[in-house]
N, C-alpha and C positions, 0 to 999 in steps of 0.2 A: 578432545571431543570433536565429530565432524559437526560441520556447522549445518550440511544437508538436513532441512529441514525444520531447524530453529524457529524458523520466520512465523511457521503454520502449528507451531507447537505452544508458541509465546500466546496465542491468541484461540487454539484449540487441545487445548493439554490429554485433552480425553477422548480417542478417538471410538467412537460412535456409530450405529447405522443410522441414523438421526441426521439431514443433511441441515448443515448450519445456516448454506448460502442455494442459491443458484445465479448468481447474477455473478454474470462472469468476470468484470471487473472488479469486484470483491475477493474472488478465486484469486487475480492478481494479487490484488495486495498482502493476499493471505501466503500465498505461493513466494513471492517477489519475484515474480516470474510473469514480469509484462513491458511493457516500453517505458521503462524505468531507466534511466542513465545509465547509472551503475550496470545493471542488468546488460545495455547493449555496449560496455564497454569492457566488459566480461568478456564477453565474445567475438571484440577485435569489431565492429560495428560502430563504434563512435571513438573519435578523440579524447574523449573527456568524460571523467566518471561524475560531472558536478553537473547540479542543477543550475537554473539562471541565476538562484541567487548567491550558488556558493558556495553552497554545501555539496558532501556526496550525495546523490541521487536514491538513495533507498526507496525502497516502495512505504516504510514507515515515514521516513523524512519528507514525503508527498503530502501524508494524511496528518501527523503530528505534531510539524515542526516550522515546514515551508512558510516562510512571510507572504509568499506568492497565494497559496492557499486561505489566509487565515480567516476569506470569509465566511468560508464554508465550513472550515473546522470548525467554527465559532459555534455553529448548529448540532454537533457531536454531543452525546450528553453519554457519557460514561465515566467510571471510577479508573480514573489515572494510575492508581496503584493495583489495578486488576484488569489487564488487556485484554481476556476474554470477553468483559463487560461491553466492548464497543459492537458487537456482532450481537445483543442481545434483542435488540431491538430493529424493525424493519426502516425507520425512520434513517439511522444511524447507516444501514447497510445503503440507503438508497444518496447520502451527500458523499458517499466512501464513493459510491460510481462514477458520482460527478463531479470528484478530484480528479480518479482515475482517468475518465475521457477529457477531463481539463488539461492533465499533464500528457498523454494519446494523443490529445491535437497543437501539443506545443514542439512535442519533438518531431524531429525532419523526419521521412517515410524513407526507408532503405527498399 
C-alpha cells in the first residue's frame, strides 16, 4: 500500500466539496507537508529526521505526542480513538496552528 497520502486520509477519510480547513497550517499537518523534520529530511534538507526531543519529526508527533508541545496539546479536545474528531471543532483547528508555527519558528530556515 503506498503511504501517498495516509496522513490526510487518517484525519479525512471521506473526501468532500465541504472544505474542512483553511488555515494553512492545519493543511500542513493534515498533508505532513510542512517544516516538519522528518519532511525536510526527506528531501536531503536537514541532517536529522528527529525533533529536539527525540523523536522522528512527524507532523503528528508535533501535535500528539511532542513533550515540547504538551502545553498546547493539553487544549485539544477530541476522541483519541477517532482522528477525524480533532478537525471538528474551530477551537482545536486554531492550537493545531500554533504548534505548527511553534515547531516553523524552531526549525533553522533553508
Amino acid at each position: 500500500m503506498s503511504l501517498n497520502g495516509r496522513q490526510t486520509y487518517k484525519y479525512i477519510p471521506l473526501v468532500g466539496l465541504k472544505r474542512k480547513t483553511e488555515i494553512p497550517q492545519v493543511v500542513h499537518f493534515l498533508t505532513n507537508h510542512g517544516r516538519f523534520q522528518h519532511y525536510f529530511f526527506r528531501f536531503g534538507l536537514s541532517t536529522t529526521q528527529n525533533c529536539s526531543c527525540g523523536e522522528i519529526g512527524y507532523a503528528d508527533h508535533y501535535i500528539l505526542h511532542c513533550p515540547l508541545n504538551s502545553d498546547l496539546r493539553g487544549k485539544l479536545v477530541f476522541d483519541v480513538d477517532n482522528p477525524p474528531s480533532i478537525l471538528e471543532t474551530k477551537s482545536n483547528q486554531l492550537i493545531i496552528k500554533q504548534i505548527v508555527e511553534r515547531v516553523d519558528s524552531s526549525i533553522r530556515r533553508i
